[in-house]
DSSP file (Angstrom, degrees, kcal/mol; ACC not computed):
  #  RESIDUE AA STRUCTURE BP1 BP2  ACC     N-H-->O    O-->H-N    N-H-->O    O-->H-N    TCO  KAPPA ALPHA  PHI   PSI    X-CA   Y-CA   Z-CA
    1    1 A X              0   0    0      0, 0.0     2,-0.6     0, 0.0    54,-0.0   0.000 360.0 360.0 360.0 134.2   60.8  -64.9 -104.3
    2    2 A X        +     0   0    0     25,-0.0     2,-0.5     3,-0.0     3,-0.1  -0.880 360.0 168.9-113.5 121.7   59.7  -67.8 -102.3
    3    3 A X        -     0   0    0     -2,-0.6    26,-0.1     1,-0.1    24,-0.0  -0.923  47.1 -68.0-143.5 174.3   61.6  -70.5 -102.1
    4    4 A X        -     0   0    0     -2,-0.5    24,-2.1    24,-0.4     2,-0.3   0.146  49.9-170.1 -63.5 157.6   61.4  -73.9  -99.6
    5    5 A X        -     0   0    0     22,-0.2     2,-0.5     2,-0.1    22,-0.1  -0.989  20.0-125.5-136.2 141.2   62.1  -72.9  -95.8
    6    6 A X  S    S+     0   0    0     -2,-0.3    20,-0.4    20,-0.1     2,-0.2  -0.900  80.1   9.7-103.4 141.9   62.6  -75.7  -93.1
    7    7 A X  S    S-     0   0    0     -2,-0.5     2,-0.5    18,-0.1    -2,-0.1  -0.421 103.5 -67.4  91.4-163.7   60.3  -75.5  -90.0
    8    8 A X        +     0   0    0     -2,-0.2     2,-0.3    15,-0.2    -2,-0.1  -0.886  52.0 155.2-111.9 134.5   57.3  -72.9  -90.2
    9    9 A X        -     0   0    0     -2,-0.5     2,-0.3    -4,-0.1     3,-0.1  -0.971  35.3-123.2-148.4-179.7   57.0  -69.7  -90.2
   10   10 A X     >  -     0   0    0     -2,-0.3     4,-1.5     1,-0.2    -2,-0.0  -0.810  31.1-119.2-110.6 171.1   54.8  -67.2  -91.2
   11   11 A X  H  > S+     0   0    0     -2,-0.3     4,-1.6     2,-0.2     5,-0.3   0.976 111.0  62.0 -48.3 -77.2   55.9  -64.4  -93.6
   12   12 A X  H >> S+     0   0    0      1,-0.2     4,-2.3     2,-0.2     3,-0.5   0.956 107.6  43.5 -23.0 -72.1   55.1  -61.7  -90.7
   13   13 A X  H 3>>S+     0   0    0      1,-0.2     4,-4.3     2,-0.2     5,-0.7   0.941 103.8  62.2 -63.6 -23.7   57.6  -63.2  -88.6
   14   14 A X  H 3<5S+     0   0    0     -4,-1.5    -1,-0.2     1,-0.2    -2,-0.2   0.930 112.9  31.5 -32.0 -58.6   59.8  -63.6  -90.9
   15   15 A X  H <<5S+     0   0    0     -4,-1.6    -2,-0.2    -3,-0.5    -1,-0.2   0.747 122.5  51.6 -78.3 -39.2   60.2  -59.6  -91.7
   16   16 A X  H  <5S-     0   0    0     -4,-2.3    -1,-0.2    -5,-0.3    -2,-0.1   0.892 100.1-140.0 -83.8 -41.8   59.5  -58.8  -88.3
   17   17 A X  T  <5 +     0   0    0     -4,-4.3    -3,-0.1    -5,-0.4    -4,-0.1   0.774  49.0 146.5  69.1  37.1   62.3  -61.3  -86.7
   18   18 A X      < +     0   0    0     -5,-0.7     2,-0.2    -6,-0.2    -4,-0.1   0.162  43.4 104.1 -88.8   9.4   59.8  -62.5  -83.7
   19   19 A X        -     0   0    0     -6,-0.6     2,-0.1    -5,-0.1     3,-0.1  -0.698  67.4-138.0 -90.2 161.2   61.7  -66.3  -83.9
   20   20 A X     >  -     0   0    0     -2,-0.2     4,-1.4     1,-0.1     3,-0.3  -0.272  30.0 -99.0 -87.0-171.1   63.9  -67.2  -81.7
   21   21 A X  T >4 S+     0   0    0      2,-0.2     3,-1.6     1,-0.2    -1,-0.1   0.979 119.2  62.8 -72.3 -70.8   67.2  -69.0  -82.7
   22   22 A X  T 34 S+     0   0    0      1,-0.3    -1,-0.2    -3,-0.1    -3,-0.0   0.567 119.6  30.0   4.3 -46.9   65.7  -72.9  -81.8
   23   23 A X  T 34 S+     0   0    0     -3,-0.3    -1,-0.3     2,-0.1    -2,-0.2   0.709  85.0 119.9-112.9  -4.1   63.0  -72.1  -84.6
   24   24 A X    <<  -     0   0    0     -3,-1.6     2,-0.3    -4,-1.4   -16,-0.1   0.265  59.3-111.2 -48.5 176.6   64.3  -70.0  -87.0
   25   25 A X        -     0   0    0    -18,-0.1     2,-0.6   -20,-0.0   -18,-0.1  -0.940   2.1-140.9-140.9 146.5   64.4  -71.4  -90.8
   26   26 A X        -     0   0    0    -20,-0.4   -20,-0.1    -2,-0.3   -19,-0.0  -0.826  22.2-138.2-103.8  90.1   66.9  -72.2  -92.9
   27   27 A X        -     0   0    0     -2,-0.6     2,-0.4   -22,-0.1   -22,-0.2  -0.108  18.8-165.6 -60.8 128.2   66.0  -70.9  -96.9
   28   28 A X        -     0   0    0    -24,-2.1   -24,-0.4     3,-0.0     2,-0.4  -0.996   5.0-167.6-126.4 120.3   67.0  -73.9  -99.8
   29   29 A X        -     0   0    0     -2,-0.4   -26,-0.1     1,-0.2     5,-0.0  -0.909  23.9-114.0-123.1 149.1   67.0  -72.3 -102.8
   30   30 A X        -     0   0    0     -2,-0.4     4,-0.3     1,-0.1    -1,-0.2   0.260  31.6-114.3 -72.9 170.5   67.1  -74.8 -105.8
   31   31 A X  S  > S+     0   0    0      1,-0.2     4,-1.6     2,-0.1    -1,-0.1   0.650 107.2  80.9-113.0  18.2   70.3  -74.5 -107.9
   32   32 A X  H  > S+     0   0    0      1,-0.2     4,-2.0     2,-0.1     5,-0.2   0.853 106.7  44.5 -76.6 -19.1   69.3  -73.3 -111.2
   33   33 A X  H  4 S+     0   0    0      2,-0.2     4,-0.2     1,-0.2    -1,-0.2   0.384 109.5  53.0-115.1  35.6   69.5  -69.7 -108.7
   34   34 A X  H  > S+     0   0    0     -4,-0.3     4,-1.6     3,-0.1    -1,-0.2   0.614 114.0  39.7 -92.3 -35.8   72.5  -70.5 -107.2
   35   35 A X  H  X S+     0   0    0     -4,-1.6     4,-2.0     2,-0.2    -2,-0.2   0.729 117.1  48.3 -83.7 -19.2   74.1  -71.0 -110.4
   36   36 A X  H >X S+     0   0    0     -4,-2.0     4,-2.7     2,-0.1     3,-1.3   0.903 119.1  42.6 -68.3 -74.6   72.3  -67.9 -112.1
   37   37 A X  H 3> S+     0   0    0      1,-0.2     4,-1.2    -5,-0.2    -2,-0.2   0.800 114.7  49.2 -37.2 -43.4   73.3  -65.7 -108.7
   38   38 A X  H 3< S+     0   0    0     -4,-1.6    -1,-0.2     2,-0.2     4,-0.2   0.925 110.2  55.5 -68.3 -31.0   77.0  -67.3 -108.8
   39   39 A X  H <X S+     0   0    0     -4,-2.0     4,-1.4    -3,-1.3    -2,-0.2   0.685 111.2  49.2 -54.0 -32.3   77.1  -66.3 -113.0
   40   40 A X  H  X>S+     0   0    0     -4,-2.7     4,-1.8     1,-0.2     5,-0.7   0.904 109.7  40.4 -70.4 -39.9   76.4  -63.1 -112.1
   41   41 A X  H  <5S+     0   0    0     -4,-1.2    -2,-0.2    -5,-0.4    -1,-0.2   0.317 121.7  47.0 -85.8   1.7   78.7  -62.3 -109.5
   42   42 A X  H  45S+     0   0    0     -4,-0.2    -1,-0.2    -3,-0.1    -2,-0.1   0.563 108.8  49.5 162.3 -74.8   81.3  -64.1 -111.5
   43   43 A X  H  <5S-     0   0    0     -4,-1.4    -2,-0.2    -5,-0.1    -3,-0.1   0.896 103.3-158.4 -67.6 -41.6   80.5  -62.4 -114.9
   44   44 A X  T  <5 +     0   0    0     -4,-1.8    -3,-0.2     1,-0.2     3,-0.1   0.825  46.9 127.3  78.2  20.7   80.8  -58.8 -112.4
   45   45 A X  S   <S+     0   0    0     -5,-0.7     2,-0.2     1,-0.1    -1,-0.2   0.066  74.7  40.1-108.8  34.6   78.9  -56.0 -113.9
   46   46 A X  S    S-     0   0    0     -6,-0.3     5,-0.3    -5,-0.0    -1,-0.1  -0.448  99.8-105.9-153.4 132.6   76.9  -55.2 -111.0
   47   47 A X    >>  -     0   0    0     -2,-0.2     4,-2.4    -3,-0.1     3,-0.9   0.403  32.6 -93.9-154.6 151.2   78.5  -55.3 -107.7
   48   48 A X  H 3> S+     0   0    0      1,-0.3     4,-2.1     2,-0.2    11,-0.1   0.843 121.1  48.8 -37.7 -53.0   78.1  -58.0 -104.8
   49   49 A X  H 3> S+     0   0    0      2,-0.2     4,-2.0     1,-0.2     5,-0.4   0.749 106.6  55.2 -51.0 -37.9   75.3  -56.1 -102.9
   50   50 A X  H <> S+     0   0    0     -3,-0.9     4,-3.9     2,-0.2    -1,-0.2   0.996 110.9  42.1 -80.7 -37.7   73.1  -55.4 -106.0
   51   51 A X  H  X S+     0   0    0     -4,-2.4     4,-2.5    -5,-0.3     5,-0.3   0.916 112.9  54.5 -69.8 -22.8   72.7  -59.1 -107.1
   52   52 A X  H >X>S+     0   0    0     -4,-2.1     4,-1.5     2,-0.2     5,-1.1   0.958 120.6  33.7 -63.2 -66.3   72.3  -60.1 -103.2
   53   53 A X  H ><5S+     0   0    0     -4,-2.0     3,-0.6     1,-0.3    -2,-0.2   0.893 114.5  59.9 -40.2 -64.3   69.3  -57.4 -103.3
   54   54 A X  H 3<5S+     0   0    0     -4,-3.9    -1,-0.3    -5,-0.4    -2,-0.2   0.883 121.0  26.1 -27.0 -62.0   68.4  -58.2 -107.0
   55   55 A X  H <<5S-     0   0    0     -4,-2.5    -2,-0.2    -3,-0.8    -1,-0.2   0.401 105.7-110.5-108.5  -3.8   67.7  -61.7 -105.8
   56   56 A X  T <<5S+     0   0    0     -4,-1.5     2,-0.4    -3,-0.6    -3,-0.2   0.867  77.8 100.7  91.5  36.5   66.8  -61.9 -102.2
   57   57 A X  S   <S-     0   0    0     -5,-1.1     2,-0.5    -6,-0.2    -1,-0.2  -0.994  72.2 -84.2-144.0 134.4   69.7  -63.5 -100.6
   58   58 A X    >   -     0   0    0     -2,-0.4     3,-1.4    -3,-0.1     4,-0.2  -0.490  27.1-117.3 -53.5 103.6   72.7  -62.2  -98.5
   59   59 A X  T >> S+     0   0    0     -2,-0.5     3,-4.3     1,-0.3     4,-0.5   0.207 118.8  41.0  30.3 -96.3   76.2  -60.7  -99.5
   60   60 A X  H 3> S+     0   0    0      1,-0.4     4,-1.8     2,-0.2    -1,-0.3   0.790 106.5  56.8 -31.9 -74.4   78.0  -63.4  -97.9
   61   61 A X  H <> S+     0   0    0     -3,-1.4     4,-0.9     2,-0.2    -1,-0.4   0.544 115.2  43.9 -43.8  -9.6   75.7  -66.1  -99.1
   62   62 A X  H X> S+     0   0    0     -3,-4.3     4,-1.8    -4,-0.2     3,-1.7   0.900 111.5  54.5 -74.3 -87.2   76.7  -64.5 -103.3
   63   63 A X  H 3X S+     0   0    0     -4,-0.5     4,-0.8     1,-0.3    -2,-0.2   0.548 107.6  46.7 -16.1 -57.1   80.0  -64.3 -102.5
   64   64 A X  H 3X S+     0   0    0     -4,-1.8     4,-2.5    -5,-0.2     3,-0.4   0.850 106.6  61.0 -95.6 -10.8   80.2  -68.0 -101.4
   65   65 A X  H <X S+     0   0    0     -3,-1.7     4,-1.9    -4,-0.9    -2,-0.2   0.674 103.8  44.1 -33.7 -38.1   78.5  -69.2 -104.2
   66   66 A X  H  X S+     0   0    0     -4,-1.8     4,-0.5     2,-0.2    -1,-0.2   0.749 101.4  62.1-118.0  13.9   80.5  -68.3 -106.4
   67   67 A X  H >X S+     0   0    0     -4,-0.8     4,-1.6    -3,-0.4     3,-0.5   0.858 106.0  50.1 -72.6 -35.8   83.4  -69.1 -105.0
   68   68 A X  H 3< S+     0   0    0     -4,-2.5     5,-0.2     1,-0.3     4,-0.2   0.807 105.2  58.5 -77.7  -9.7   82.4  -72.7 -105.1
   69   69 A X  H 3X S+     0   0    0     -4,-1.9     4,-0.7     3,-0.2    -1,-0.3   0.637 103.3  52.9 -76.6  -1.0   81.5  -72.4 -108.5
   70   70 A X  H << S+     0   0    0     -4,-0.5    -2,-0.2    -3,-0.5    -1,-0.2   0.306 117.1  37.4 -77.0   3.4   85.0  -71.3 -109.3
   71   71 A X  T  < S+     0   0    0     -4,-1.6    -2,-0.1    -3,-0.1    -3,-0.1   0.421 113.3  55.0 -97.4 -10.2   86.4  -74.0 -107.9
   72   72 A X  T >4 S+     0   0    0     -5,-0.3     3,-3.9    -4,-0.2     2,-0.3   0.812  88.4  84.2-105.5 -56.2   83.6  -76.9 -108.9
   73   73 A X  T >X S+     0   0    0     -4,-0.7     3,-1.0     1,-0.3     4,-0.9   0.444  71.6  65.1 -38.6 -29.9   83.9  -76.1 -112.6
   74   74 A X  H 3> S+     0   0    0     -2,-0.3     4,-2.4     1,-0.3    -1,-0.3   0.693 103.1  56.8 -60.9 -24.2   86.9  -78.3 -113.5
   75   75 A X  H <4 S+     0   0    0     -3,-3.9    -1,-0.3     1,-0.2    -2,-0.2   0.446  97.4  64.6-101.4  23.7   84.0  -81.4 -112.3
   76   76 A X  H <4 S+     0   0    0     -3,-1.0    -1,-0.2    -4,-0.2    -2,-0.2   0.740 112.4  30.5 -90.5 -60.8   81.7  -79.8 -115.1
   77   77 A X  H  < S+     0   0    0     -4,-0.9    -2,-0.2     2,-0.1    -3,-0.1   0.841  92.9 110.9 -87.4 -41.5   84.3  -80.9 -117.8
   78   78 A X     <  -     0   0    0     -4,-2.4     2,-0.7    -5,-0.1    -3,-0.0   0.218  54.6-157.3-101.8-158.1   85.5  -83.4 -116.5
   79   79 A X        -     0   0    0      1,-0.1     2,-0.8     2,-0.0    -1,-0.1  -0.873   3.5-168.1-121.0 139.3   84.8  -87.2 -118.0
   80   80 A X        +     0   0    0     -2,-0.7     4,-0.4     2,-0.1    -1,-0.1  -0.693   8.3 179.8-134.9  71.6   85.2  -89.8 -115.4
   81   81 A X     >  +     0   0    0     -2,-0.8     4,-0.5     2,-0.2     5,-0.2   0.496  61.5  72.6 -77.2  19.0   85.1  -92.5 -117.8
   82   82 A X  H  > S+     0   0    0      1,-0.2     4,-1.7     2,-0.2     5,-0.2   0.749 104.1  43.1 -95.9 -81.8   85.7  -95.5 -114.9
   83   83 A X  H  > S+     0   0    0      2,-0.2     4,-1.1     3,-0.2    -1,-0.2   0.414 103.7  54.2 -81.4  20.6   82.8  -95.1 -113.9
   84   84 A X  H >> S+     0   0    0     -4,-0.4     4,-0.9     2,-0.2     3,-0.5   0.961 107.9  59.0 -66.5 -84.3   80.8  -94.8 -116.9
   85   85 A X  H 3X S+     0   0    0     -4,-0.5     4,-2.9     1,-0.3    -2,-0.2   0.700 107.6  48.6  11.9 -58.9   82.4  -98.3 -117.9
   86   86 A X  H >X S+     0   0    0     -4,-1.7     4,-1.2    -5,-0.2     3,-0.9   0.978 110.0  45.5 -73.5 -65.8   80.9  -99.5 -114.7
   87   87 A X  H <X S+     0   0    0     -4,-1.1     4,-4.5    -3,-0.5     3,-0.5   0.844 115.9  54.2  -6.8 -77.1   77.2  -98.0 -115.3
   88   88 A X  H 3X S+     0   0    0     -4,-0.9     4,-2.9     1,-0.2    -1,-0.3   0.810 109.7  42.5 -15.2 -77.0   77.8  -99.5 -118.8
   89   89 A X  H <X S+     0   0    0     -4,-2.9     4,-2.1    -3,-0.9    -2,-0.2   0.754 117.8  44.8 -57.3 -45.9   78.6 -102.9 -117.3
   90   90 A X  H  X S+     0   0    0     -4,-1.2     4,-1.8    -3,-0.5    -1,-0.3   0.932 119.4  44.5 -37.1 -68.4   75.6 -102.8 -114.6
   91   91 A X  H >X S+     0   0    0     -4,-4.5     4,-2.4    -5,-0.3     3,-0.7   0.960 113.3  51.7 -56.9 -62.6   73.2 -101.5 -117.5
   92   92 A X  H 3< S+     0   0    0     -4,-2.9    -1,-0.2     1,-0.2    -2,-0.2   0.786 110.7  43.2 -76.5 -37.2   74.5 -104.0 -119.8
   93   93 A X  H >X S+     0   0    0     -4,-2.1     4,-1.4    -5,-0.2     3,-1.4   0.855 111.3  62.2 -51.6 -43.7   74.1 -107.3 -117.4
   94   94 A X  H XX S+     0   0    0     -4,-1.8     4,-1.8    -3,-0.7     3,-1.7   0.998 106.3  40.6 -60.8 -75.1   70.6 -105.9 -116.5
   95   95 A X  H 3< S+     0   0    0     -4,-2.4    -1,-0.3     1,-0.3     4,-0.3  -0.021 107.3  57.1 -88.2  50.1   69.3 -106.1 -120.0
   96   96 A X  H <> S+     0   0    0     -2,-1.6     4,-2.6    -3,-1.4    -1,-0.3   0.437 112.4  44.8-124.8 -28.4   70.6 -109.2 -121.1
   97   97 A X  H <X S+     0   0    0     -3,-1.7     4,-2.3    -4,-1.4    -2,-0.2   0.750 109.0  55.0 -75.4 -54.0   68.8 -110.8 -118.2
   98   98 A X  H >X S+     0   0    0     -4,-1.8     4,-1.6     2,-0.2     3,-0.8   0.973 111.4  47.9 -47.7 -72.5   66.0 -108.7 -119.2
   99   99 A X  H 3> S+     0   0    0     -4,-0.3     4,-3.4     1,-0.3    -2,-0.2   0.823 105.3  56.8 -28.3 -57.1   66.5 -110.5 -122.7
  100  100 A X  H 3< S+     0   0    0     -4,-2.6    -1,-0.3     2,-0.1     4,-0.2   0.946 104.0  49.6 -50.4 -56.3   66.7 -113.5 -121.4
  101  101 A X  H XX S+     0   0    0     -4,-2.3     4,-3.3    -3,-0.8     3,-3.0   0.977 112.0  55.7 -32.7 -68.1   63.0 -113.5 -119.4
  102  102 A X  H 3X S+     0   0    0     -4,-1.6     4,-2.8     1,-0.3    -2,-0.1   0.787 105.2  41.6 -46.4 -56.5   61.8 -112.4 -122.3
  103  103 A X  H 3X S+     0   0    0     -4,-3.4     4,-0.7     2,-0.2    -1,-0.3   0.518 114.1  54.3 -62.5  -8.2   62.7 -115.0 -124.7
  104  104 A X  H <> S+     0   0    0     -3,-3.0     4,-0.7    -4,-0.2    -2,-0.3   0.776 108.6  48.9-100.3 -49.2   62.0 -117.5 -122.3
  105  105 A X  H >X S+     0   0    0     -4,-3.3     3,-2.7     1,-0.3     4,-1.6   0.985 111.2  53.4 -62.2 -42.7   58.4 -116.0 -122.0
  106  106 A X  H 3< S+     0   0    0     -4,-2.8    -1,-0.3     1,-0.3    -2,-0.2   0.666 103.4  51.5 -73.0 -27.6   58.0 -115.9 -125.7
  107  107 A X  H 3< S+     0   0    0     -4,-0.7     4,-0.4    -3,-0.2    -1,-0.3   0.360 108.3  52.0-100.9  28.5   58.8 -119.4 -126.4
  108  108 A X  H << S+     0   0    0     -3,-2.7     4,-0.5    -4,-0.7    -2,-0.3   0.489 111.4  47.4-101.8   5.1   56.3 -120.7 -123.8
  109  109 A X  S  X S+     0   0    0     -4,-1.6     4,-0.8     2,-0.2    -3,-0.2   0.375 108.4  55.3-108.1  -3.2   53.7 -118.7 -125.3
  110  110 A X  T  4 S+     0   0    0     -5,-0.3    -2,-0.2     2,-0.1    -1,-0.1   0.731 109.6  46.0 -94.8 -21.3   54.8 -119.9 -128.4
  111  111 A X  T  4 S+     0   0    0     -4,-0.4    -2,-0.2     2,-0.1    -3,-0.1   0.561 109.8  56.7 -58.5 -45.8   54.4 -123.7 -127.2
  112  112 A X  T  4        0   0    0     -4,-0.5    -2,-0.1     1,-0.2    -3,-0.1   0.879 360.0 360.0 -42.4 -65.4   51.3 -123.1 -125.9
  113  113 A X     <        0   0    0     -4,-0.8    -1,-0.2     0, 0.0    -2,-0.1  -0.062 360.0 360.0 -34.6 360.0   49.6 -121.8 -128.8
């Protein structure tokens, strides 16, 4: 699985483990397979080690995935309706404004004519 690395490396050094610390890379794997790899370990019918192997990623690194998704989930559900209200209110100012231009363009082209 290849997924984004910061700095350079080649593959070879990777496997081999010819960087020093100074360049070494840090692997950012997207989070639709952070959340599949934390659903697994989570759901538990195959054991820490096989989904870290399954998926290319270390023990540890499973492990704390899915703790923070068993602790993050509660912000999944919940509705944090102040600030939707405000969005709303933002969004709503914006297109009345919008409206406004508009009619304004539309009766000088209507004057024009």
């Amino acid at each position: 699985m290849n997924y984004e690395r910061d700095g350079e490396m080649t593959e070879e050094q990777l496997q081999m483990g010819e960087m020093d610390m100074e360049t070494r890379t840090r692997i950012r794997y997207p989070a639709k397979v952070k959340a599949t790899v934390a659903l697994e370990a989570i759901v538990g019918a195959s054991t820490i080690a096989e989904i870290a192997t399954k998926h290319g990623v270390h023990p540890v690194t499973v492990s704390t995935w899915k703790k923070e998704l068993l602790e993050r989930a509660d912000e999944i559900f919940a509705k944090d309706t102040d600030n939707i209200s405000c969005d709303c209110d933002e969004q709503t100012s914006v297109l009345y404004k919008k409206i406004g231009q508009l009619s304004m363009e539309v009766e000088h082209l209507r004057k024009s004519t």
